[in-house]
C-alpha positions as CSV (number, residue, x, y, z in Angstrom):
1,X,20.1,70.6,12.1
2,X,22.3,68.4,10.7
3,X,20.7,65.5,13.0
4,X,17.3,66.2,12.0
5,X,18.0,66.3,8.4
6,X,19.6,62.7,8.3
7,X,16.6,61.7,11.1
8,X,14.3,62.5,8.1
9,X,16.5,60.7,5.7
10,X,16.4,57.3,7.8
11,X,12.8,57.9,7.7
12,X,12.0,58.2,4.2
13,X,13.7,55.0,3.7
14,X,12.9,53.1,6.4
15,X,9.4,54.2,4.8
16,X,10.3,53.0,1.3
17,X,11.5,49.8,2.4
18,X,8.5,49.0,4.4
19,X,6.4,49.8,1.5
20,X,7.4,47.9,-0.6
21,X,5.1,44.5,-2.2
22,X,5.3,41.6,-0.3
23,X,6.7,38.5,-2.1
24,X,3.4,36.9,-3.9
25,X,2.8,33.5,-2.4
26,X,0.2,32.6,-5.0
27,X,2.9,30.9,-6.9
28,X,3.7,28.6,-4.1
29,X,2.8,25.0,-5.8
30,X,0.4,22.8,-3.6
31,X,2.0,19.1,-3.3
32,X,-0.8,17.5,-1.0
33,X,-2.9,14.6,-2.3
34,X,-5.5,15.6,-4.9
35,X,-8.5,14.1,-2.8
36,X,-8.4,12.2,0.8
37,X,-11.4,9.5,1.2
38,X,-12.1,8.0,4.6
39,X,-13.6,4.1,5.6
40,X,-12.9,3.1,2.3
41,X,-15.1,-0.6,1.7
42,X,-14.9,-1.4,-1.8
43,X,-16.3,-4.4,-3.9
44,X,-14.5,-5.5,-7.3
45,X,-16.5,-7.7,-9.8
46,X,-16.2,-9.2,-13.0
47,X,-19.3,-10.1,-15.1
48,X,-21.6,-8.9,-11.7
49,X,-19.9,-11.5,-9.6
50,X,-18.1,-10.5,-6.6
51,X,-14.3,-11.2,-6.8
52,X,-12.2,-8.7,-4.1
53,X,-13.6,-6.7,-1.3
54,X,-11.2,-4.0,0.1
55,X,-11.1,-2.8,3.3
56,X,-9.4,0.2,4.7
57,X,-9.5,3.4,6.7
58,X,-7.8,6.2,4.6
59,X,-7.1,6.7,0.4
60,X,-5.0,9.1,-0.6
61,X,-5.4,10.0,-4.1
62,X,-2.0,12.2,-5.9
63,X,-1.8,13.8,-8.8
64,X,-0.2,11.1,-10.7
65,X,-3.4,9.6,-9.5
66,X,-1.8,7.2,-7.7
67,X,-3.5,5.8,-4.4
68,X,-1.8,5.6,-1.1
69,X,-3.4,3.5,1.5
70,X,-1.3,4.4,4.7
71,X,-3.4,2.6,7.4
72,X,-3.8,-1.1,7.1
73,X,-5.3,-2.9,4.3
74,X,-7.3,-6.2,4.4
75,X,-8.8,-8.0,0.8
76,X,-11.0,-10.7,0.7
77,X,-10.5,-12.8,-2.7
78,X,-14.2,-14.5,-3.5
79,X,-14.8,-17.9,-5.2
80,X,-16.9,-18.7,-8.4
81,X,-19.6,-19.7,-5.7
82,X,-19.0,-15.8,-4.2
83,X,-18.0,-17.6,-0.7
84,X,-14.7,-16.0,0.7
85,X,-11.2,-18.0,-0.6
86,X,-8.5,-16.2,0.7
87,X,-7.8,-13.0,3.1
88,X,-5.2,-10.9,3.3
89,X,-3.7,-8.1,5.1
90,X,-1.0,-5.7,5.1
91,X,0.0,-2.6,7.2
92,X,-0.2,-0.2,4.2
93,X,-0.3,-0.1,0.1
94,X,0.5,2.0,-3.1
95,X,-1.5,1.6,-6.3
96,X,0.6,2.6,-9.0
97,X,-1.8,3.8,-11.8
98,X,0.5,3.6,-14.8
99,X,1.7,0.1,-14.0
100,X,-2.1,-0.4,-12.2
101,X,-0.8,-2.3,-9.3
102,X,-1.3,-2.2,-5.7
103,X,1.8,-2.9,-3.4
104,X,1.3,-4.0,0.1
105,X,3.9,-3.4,2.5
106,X,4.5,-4.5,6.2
107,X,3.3,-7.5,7.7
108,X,1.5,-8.6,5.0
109,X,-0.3,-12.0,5.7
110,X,-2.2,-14.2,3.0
111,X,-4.7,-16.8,4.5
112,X,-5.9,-19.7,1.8
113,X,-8.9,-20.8,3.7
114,X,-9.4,-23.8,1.9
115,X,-6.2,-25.2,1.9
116,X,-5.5,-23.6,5.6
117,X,-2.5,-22.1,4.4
118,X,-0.5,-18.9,5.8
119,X,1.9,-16.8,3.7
120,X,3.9,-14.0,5.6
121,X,6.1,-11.6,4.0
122,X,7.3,-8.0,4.2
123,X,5.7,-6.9,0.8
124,X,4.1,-8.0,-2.0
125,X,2.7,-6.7,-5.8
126,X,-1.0,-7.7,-6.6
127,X,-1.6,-7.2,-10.3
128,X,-5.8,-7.6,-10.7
129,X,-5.6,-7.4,-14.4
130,X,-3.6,-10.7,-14.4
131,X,-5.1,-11.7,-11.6
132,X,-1.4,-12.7,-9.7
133,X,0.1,-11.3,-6.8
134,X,4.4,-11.9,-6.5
135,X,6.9,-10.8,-4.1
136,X,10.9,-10.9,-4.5
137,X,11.1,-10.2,-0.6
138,X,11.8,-13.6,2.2
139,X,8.6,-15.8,2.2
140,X,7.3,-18.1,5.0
141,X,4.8,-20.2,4.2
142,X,2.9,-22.8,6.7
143,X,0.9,-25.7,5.3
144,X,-1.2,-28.2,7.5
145,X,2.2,-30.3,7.1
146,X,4.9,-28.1,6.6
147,X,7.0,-24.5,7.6
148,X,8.4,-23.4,4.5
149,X,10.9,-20.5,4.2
150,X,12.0,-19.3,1.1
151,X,12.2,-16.1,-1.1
152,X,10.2,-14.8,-3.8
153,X,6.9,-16.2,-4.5
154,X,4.4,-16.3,-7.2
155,X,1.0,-16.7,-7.4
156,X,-2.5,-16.3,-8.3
157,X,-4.5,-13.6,-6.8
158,X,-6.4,-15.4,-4.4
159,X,-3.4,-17.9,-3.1
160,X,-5.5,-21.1,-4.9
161,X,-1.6,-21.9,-6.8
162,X,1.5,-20.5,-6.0
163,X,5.6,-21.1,-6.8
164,X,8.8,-20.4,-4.3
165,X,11.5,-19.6,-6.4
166,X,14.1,-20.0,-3.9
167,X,13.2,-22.7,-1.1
168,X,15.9,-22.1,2.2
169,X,14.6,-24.6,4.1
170,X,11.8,-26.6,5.1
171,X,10.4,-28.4,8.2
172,X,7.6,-31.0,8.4
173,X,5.2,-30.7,10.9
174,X,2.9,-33.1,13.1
175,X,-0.1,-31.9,14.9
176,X,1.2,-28.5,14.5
177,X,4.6,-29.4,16.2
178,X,7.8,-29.4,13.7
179,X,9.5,-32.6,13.9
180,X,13.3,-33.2,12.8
């Protein structure tokens, strides 16, 4: 008897245990992106003329509302005459809405078509209120005559006037072939 009795006392609280409420997950605090936008192709204009298109595949948007742009990300910076000035291209971005400035990170590339003029760096800020784009990061920049490599750069947004702040060194080129 002795068994049984203690049988039924395992029981009734294996029982009470098992009833017992579940911990409530409906505190649990969602940390995803507020909204997620696909083939993102965006135009920017001032006064209804066409200044930046944006290109890319995927926009996260956060609850700072901050943007992420983890695919690659190509702009195309427009002339007064709306024809295309500059293009460039990075592997991914950040717009930062408090500062409200896109960073573009990895292989970015900046092509000044008129001047045919390539900028590569790791990174870079683009701030389209000011209408500049600046990078503290190592620079290389190739002219029609020159390689230049440097770090940190500043510039205007669509490459038409720029500044190395630190030159390292700097080859001249003919035909496309450096020359000592």
């Amino acid at each position: 008897m002795r068994n049984s009795s203690l049988l039924f006392l395992l029981s009734i609280i294996s029982l009470f245990f098992s009833c017992r409420e579940k911990a409530d997950d409906s505190k649990a605090v969602y940390t995803g992106p507020k909204s997620e936008l696909h083939g993102i192709d965006m135009i920017y204009s001032d006064s209804a003329r066409k200044v930046v298109r944006m290109v890319t595949e995927t926009q996260l948007t956060l609850a700072s509302e901050d943007r992420i742009y983890p695919k690659e990300m190509k702009l195309w910076f427009y002339d007064k005459t709306g024809k295309i000035s500059s293009e460039v291209r990075g592997d991914s971005a950040h717009f930062y809405r408090q500062k409200n400035t896109y960073k573009l990170i990895g292989h970015v590339v900046i092509h000044n078509i008129e001047k045919g003029e390539i900028m590569k760096t790791d990174e870079f800020n683009w701030l389209p209120v000011e209408k500049r784009i600046f990078t503290d990061k190592a620079v290389q920049l190739r002219t029609r005559t020159e390689l230049v490599n440097g770090v940190g750069l500043d510039a205007a947004q669509d490459f038409s006037s720029y500044s190395l702040r630190k030159v390292r060194n700097s080859v001249v080129q003919v035909d496309g072939l450096p020359t000592n």
